[in-house]
N, C-alpha and C positions, 0 to 999 in steps of 0.2 A: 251145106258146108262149102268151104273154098275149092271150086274144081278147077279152077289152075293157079297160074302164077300173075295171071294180067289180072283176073278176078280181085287177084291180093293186093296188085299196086293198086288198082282203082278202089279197092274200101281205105288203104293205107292214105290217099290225095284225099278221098273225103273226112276221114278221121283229121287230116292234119286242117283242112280249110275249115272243118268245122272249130279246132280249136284257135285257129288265125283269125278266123271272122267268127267268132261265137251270137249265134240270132237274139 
């Protein structure tokens, strides 16, 4: 699980470049 808060931004940046640049 998410143990902090940086943890959360950095899935939240890959979540969003994933759907910006979708592979």
């Amino acid at each position: 699980m998410i143990k902090s808060l940086h943890d959360a931004h950095k899935f939240c940046a890959f979540a969003v470049a994933v759907l910006v640049f979708p592979s």
